[in-house]
C-alpha positions as CSV (number, residue, x, y, z in Angstrom):
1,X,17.7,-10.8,-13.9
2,X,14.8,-12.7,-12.3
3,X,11.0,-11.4,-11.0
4,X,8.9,-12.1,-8.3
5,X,5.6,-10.7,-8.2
6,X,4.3,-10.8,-4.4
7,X,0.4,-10.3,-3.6
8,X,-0.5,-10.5,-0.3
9,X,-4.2,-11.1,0.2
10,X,-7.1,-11.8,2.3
11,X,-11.0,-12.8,1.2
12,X,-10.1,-11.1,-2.2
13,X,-12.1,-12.9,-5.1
14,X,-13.8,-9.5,-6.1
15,X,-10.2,-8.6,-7.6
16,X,-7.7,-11.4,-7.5
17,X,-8.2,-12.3,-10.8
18,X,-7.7,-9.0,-12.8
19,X,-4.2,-8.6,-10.6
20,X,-3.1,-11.8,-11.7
21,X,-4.2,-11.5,-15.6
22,X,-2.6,-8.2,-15.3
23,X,0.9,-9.2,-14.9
24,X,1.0,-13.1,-16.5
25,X,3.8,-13.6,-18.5
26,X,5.6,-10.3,-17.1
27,X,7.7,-12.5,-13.7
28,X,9.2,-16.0,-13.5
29,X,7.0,-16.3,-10.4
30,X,4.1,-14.7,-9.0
31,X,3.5,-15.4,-5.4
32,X,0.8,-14.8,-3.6
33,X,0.8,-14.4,0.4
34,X,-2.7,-15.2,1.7
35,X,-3.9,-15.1,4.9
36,X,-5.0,-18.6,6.8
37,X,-8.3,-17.2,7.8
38,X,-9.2,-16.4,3.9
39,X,-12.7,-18.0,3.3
40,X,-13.5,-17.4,0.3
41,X,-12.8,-18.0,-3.5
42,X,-9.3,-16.4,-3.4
43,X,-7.1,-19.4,-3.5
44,X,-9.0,-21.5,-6.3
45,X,-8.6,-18.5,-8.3
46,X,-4.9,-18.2,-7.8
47,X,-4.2,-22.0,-8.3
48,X,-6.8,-21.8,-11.4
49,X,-3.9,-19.1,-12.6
50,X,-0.9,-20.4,-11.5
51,X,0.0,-18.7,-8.9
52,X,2.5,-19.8,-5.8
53,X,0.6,-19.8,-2.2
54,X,2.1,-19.0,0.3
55,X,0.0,-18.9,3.8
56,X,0.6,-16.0,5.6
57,X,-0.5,-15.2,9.2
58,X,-1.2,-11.6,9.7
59,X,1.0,-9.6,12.4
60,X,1.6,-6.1,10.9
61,X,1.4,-4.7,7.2
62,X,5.2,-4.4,7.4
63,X,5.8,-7.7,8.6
64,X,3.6,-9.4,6.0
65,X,5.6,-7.2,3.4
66,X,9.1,-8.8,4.9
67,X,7.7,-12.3,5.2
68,X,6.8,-11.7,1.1
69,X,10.4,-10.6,0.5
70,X,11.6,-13.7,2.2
71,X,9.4,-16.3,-0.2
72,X,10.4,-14.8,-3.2
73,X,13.2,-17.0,-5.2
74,X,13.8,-13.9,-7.8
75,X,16.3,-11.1,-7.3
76,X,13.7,-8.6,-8.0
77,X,10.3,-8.0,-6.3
78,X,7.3,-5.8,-7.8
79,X,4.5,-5.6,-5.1
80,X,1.1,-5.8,-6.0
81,X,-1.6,-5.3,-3.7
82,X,-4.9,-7.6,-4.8
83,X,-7.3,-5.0,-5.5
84,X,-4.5,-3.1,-7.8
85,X,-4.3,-3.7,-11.3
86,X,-0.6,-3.3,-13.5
87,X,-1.1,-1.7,-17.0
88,X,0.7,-3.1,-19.6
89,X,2.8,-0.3,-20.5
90,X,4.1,-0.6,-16.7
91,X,4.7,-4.1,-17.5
92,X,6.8,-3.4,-20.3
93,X,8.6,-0.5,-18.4
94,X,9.4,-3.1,-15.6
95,X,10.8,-5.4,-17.9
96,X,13.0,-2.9,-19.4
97,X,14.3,-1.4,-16.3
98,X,15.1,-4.9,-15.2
99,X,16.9,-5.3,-18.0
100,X,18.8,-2.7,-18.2
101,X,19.3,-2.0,-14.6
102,X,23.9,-2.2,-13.6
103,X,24.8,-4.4,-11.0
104,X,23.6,-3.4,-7.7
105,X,26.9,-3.4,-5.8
106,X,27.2,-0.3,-8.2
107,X,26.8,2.6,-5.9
108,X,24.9,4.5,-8.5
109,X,22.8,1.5,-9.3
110,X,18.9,1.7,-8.4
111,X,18.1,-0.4,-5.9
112,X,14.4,0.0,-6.2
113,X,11.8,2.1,-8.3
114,X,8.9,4.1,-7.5
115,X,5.6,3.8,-9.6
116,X,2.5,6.6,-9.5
117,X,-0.2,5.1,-8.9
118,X,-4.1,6.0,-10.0
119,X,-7.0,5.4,-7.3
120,X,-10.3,4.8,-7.9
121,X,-13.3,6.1,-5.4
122,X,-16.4,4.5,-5.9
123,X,-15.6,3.6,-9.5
124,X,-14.1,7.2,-10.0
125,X,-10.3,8.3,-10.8
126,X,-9.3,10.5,-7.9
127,X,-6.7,13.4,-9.9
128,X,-5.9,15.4,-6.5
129,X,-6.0,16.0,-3.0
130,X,-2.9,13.2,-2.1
131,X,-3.8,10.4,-4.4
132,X,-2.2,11.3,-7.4
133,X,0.3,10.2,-8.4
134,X,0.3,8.6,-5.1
135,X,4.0,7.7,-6.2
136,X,4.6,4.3,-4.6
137,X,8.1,1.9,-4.0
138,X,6.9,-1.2,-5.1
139,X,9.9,-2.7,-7.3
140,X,12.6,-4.0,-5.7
141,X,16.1,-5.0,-5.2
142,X,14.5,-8.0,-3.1
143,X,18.4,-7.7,-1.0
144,X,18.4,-4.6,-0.1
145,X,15.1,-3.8,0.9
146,X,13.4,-4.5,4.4
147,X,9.6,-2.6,5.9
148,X,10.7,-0.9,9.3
149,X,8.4,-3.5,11.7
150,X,7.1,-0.2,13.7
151,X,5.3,1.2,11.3
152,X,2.2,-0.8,11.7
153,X,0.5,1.0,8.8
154,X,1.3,2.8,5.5
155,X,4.9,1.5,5.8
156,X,7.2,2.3,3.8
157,X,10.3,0.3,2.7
158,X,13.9,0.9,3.2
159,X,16.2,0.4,0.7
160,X,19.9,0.0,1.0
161,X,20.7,2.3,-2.1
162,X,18.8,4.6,-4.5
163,X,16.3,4.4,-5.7
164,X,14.5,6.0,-9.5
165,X,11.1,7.0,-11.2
166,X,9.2,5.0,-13.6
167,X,7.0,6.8,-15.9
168,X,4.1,4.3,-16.3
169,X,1.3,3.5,-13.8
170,X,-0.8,0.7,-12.1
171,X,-4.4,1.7,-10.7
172,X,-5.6,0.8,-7.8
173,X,-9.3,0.6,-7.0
174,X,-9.4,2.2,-3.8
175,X,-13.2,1.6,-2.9
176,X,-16.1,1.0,-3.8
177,X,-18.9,0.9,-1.4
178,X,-19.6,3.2,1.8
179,X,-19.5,0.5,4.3
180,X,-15.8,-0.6,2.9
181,X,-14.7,2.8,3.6
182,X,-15.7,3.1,6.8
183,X,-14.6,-0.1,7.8
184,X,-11.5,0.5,6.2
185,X,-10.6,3.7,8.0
186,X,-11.5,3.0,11.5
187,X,-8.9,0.2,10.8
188,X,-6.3,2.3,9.6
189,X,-7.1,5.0,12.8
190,X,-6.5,2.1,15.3
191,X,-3.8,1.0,13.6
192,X,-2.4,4.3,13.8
193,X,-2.9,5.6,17.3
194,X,-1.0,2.1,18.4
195,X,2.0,3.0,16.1
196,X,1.7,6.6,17.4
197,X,1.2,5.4,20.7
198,X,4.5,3.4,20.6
199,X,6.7,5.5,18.9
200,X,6.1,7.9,22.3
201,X,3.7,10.6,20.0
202,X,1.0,11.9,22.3
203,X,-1.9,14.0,21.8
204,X,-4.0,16.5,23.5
205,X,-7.5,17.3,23.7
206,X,-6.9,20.2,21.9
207,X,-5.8,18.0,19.0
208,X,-9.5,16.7,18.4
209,X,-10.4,19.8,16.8
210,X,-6.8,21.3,15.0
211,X,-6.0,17.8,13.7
212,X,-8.8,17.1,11.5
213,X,-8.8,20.8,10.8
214,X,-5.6,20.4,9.4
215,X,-5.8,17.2,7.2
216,X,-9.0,18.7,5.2
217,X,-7.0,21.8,5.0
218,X,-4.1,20.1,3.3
219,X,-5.7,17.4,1.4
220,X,-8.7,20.0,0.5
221,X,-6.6,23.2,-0.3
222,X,-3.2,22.7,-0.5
223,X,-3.4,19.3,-2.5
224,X,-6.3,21.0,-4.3
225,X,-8.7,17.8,-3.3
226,X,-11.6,20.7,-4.8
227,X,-10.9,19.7,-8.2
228,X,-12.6,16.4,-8.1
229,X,-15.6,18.8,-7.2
230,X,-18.3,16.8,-4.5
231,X,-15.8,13.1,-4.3
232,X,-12.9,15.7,-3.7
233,X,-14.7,17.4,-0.9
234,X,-16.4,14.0,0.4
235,X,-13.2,12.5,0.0
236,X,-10.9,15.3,1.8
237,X,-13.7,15.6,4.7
238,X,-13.6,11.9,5.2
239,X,-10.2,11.7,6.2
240,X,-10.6,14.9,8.5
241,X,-13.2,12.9,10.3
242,X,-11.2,9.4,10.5
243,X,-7.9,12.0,11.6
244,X,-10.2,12.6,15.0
245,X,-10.5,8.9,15.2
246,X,-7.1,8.5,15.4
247,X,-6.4,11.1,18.0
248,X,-9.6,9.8,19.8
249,X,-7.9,6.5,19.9
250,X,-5.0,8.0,21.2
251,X,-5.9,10.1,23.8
252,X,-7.9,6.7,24.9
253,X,-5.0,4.4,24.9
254,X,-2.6,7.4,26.5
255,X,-5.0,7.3,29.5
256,X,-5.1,3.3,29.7
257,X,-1.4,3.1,29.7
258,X,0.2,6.6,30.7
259,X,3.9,5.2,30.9
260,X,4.0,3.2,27.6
């Protein structure tokens, strides 16, 4: 059975290159999805490696994930974001699983595979508090698998059938500098209070306080985020403080349009 590997990117010379090295000679095509706007070294780097362009506008995270499904030729897709990096033993598990994997008009058959991932915080490997293993489905049954268009960030995919566990890991190097953090998460908390905003979720003002509250609580205590000592903590109290960004967001947009 056939591979696609799909990489949908955007201004990404820093990385593209160690994603592609790290999974030539493991697909019969790798594609990668970049965005029109894209102004820097990203696409003589991918045509330097033979890679497939594909240029991509931006809508939504989901969509871009669909429109990749749709320009693969392979039967199977393993989604690699730019800035993540497949380890060989992975590559060798893919291929194996591949191999091995029944027909998928089998009812028992997998359909798709999800692969822990490893993040890396300012050139550190995060162990706890939510990213690890960060267990993501990124190999699929490119048929039977479609990214609900609502969710407008951290989608998911839906797969029609089951889907396993692989053992092995990629990494993914998370961030690196303040400024990419920040810019990242106010992103992300947009993004969010829009998708919240639309799926009819509302917030209250009391929600500025118990929502952040309640993210460092469960990324700080409960996912034990303390055991990557001061990155934990920074880490955990980060996404407290980009939580009230969302709900500011929110409570904004609720009182710009109060019947959406």
């Amino acid at each position: 059975m056939g591979l696609s590997v799909a990489i949908p990117a955007k201004n990404e010379e820093r990385y593209i290159a160690g994603c592609l090295d790290s999974v030539s000679g493991l697909a019969d095509e790798i594609v990668v999805a970049l965005a029109p706007d894209s102004s820097d070294r990203t696409a003589e780097i991918c045509q330097q490696r033979g890679a497939r362009i594909e240029w991509v506008t931006f809508v939504s995270f989901a969509q871009l994930r669909n429109d990749c499904l749709a320009l693969c030729r392979q039967p199977w897709v393993f989604f690699l974001d730019a800035d993540e990096v497949a380890q060989p033993e992975l590559c060798r598990e893919i291929t194996t699983a591949i191999q091995q994997a029944p027909d998928p008009a089998d009812s028992e058959a997998f359909v798709g595979y999800w692969i822990p991932r490893y993040n890396y915080f300012f050139g550190r490997r995060v162990g706890h508090g939510g990213w690890y293993p960060d267990h993501q489905l990124r190999l699929l049954w490119r048929e039977r698998a479609h990214y609900p268009e609502h969710q407008r960030v951290h989608e998911v995919v839906q797969l029609q059938g089951q889907a396993g566990y692989l053992q092995e890991h990629f990494w993914h190097y998370n961030i690196d500098t303040l400024e990419e953090f920040q810019r990242k998460q106010r992103r992300y908390a947009r993004l969010e209070a829009e998708m919240f905003l639309q799926q009819g979720q509302r917030a209250r003002p009391h929600s500025l306080l118990t929502q952040p509250w309640k993210e460092f609580y469960r990324r700080y205590i409960q996912l034990q985020g303390w055991r990557d000592g001061p990155l934990g903590l920074f880490l955990c109290a980060a996404m407290g403080y980009y939580r009230l960004h969302t709900v500011r967001h929110l409570l904004q947009k609720q009182q710009e349009w109060p019947s959406a």
